[in-house]
N, C-alpha and C positions, 0 to 999 in steps of 0.2 A: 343864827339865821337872820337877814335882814328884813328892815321896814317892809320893804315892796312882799317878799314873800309870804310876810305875815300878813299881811292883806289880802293877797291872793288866797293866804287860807280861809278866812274870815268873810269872804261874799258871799257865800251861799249862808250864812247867817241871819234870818228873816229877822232877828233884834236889830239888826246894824242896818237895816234897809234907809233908812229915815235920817242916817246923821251926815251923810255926804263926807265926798272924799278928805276932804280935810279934817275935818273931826277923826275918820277913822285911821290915816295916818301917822296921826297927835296920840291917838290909844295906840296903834300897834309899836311905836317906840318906846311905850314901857311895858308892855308884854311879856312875859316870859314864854317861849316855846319848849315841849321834852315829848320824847317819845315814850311809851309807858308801855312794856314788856306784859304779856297775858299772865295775869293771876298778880300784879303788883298790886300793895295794900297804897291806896291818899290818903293820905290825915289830911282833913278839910278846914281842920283847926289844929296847930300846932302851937303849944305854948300863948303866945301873945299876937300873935301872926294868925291872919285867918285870908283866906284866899277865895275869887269866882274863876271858876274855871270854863273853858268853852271846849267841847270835845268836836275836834275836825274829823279824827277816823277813829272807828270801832264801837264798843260800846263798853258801860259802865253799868253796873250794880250799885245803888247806895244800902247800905245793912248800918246796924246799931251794932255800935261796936261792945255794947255790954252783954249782946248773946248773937250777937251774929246772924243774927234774923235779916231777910232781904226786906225794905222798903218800896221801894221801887226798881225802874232798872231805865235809864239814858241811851238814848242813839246818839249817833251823830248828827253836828248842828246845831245841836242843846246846849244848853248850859248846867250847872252844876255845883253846888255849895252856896248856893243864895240865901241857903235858909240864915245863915250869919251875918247877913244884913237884917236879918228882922229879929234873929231869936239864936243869939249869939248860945246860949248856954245848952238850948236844944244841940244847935251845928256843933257841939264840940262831943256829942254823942253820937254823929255817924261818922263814917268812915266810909272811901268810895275804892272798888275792885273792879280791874279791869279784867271784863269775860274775854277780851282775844288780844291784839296788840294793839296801842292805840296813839294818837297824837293830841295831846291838850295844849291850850295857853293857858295864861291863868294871870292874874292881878289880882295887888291888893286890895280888898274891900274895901279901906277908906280911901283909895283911888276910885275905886269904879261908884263909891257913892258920890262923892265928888263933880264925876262925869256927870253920871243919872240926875243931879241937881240942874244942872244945864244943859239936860237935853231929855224934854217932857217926855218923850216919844221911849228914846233908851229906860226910864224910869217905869214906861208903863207895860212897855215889854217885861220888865223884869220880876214886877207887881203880877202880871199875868199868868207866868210861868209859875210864879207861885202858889196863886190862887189857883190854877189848874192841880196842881199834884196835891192841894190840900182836898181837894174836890176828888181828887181819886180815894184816898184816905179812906173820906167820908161814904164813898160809894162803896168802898170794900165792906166799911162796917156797916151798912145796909142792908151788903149780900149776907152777911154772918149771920145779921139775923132773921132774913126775910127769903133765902134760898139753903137749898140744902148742898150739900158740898160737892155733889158730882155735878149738880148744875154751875156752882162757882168753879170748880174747874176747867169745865168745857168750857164756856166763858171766856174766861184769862186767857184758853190756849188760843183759842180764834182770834180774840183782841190782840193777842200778841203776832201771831202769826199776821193780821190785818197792818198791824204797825210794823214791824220791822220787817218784814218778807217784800219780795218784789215776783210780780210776773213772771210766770214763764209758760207760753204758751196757756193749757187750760188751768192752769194751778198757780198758788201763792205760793212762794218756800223763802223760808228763813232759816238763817243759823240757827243749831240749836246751842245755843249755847246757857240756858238751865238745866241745873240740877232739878232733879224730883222734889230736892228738900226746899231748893229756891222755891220751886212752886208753891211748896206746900205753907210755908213760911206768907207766902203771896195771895194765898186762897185762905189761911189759916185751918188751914186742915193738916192729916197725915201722910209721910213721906209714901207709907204702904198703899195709903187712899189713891194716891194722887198715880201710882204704880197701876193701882184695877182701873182706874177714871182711863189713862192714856192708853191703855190695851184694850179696854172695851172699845173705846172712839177708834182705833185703830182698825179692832175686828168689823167691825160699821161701816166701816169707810168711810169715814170722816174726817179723817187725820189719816196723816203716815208719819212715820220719824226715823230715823238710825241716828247715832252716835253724833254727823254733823250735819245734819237736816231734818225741820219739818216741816210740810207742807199739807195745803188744805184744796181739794180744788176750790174753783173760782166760784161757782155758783153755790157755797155752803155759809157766806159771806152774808146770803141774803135771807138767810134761814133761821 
């Protein structure tokens, strides 16, 4: 795929808003583009090789790859594997799965630190993104201890549904594209819990879901 196209994918990118088109040019020619097929495992660190990856379509999972537990979960427009710019030995413990079909780039880290050294802006985006997801972390361990787990479920599922869902007419809906166990992995609770949690919000009406959608109405947002 060439330079221009790889740019094209890369503007809706709120990181790259600040380097102008030359700088972003000069990055998309050592880029790498792949398309990544639903349910594909990343190694985010392979061997000696560690990679940041930018996801243009679909979404991603990050899980621990010593039990398979969900950490978080990536949209598009994100980034991805940053953590081995700060904590190399941590990143060589996750592993990222792709929930539907997707398209990444991806560079070398010590390219992309490289960059991030000459362009303040790139570097504090990326310091950002990471501080943020440590900040979710810390907020889940929070709820562990400060909520009970049908509250942390209901929770996650509106926050989720809030972030990846879009409009449609009076209601939010998004892929479903979790597992119960994702959830439950995500709330730290049980797969069975998290089973009564989504049926009871259901019976309530406050959720709806099948197999490839869930959705919330609009006005539960604010509740």
């Amino acid at each position: 795929m060439n330079t221009y196209t790889k740019y094209w994918f890369l503007e809706d990118f709120n990181l790259f808003n600040k380097l102008g088109r030359i700088t972003m040019m000069r990055m998309c020619e050592i880029l790498e583009m792949e398309n990544i097929d639903k349910g594909t495992t990343i190694q985010l660190v392979n061997k000696d090789e560690k990679s940041i990856f930018f996801l243009k379509k679909g979404t991603i999972k990050i899980t621990d790859s010593s039990n398979n537990t969900v950490k978080y979960v990536v949209k598009r427009g994100n980034i991805f594997g940053e953590l081995s710019l700060y904590n190399e030995q941590a990143a060589a413990e996750e592993q990222a799965i792709a929930l539907e079909d997707c398209i990444i780039c991806y560079i070398e880290a010590d390219r992309m630190e490289s960059i991030m050294e000459k362009h303040k802006s790139l570097k504090n985006g990326v310091l950002k993104v990471y501080g943020l997801r440590i900040k979710k972390l810390e907020r889940r361990l929070q709820d562990l201890l400060y909520k009970d787990s049908t509250t942390r479920i209901k929770e996650f599922v509106m926050d989720y549904i809030s972030e990846f869902g879009k409009f449609e007419n009076d209601k939010v809906i998004a892929k479903n594209l979790l597992s119960h166990k994702d959830i439950s992995n995500l709330t730290n609770t049980s797969r069975q819990t998290v089973s009564n949690v989504m049926s009871s919000l259901r019976k309530e009406d406050i959720i709806d879901y099948n197999s490839q959608f869930i959705s919330m109405t609009n006005d539960m947002k604010t509740r």
